[in-house]
C-alpha positions, -999 to +999 in steps of 0.1 A: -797+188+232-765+190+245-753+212+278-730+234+250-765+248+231-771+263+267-744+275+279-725+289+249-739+327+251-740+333+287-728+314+321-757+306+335-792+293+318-825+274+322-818+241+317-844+209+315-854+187+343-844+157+325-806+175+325-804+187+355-819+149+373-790+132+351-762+158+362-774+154+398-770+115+396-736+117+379-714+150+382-722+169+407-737+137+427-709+145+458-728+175+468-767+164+456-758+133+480-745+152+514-766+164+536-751+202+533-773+228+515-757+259+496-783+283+486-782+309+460-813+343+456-813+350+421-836+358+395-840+352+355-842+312+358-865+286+356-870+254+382-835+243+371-804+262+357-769+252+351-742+278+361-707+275+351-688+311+365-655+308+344-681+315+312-683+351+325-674+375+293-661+403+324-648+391+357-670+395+387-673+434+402-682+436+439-718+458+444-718+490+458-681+490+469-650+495+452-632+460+442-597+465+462-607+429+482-616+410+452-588+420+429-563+409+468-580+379+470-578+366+433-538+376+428-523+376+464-500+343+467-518+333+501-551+327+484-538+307+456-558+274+466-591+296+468-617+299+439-610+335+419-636+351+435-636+376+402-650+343+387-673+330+411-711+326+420-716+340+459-737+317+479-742+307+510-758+281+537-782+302+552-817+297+536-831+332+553-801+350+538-805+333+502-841+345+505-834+382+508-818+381+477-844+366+450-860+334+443-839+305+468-823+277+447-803+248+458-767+246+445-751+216+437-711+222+427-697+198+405-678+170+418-643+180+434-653+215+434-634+243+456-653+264+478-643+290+498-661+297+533-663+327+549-662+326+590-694+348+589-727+351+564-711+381+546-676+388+541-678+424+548-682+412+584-652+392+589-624+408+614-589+410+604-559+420+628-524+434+625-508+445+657-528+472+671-552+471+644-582+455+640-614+464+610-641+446+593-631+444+555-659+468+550-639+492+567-607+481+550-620+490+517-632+522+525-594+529+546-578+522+514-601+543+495-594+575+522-555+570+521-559+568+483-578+601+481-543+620+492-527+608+455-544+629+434-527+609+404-541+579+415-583+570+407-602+553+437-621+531+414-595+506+406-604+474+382-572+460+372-545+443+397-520+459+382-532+492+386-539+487+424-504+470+425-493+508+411-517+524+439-504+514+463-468+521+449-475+553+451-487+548+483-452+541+500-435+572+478-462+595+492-457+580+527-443+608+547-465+636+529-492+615+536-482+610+574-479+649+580-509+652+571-535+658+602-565+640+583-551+610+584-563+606+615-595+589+601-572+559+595-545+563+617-544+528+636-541+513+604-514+540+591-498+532+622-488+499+619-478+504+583-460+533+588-439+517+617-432+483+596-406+474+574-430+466+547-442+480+516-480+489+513-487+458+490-469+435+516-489+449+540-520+444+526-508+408+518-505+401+555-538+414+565-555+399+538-551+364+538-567+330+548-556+324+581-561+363+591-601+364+596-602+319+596-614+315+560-615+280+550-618+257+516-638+230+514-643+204+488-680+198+474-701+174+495-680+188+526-694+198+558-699+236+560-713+251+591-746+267+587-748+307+581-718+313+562-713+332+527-695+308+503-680+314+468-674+291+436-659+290+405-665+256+392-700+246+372-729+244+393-772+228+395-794+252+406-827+236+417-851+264+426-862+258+461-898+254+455-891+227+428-880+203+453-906+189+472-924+179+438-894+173+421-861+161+438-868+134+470-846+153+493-869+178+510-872+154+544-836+165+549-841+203+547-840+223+578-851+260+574 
């Protein structure tokens, strides 16, 4: 049967052993071949599954938290070499952190794959700096959200680019209402370096958020990646669920938990 029967309806699927043994010789051999191990908790699949993220009918939403980051990220000019993370799996290389999150399975990118590293095991943790200022871009998102809540006009649950491109247009014509204001103080180091610059809100934003500005990285698959970091993909991927391995796949004697 071929890979097409699968993968027509949905991105990701149970696929046969037999499949997912040839794929793993041939591929997406550069990673299956290294001696790095991506991990992925997830639930719904059998031993072996074949993921391929750009078969997503609706782009990726972040959980529990509104999607400023992703929709920076997959549209600012910095981050153009990255994988969209809108059409990405998340992973990462710590087999503890995999395991809080469902059943752990190998991943094995395809050959020549992208993948972006975070400098930490979740990107909400990762430190960005301008001037004075300095938050975790959990914090960022939720600064956005408070500045946004003085625009009345303007909905904090943004989806589109082009609608937080508008945001935060409105953002710079509501600039001095929004500085008189004395509840701003909740943000106010971050106000404060915008408010002093030359620079619009989206340019702003384009400085803080960027590669360089918390040392994210991209990697190629079958690349060294340091251990304990969240990672993110966009190209087709082999899971192989953990357990599978030792009866399965002879690469077990290489594993380090």
């Amino acid at each position: 049967m071929r890979l097409n029967e699968y993968t027509e309806l949905r991105r990701g699927t149970t696929i046969p052993k037999e499949m997912a043994l040839k794929f793993l010789s041939t591929k997406h051999k550069d990673s299956y071949n290294s001696k790095l191990y991506i991990f992925r908790g997830a639930y719904g699949y059998g031993e072996y599954a074949y993921i391929d993220p750009s078969k997503s009918k609706e782009p990726r939403i972040s959980r529990n938290t509104y999607n400023y980051y992703t929709l920076m990220m997959d549209n600012f000019q910095s981050w153009r070499k990255y994988p969209k993370r809108s059409k990405s799996i998340i992973c990462t290389t710590d087999y503890r952190y995999a395991d809080c999150m469902g059943n752990v399975y190998y991943v094995f990118p395809e050959n020549g794959a992208k993948i972006g590293v975070c400098p930490d095991e979740d990107i909400w943790n990762v430190i960005v700096k301008y001037g004075n200022f300095e938050s975790t871009y959990t914090d960022m998102v939720d600064l956005i959200r408070n500045i946004l809540g003085y625009i009345p006009e303007i909905h904090s649950d943004i989806r589109l680019y082009t609608d937080l491109v508008k945001a935060f247009k409105s953002i710079d014509a509501n600039k001095e209402r929004i500085n008189d204001d004395s509840r701003f103080k909740l943000f106010k180091d971050m106000w404060k370096e915008y408010y002093n610059s030359n620079l619009t809100f989206l340019e702003f934003m384009q400085e803080i958020i960027k590669p360089s500005n918390g040392n994210f990285s991209l990697r190629t698959a079958g690349d060294s990646i340091p251990n304990k970091r969240e990672v993110w993909i966009s190209e087709p991927c082999v899971l192989v669920k953990y357990d599978s391995m030792d009866k399965n796949v002879d690469i077990m004697s290489r594993v380090k938990k």
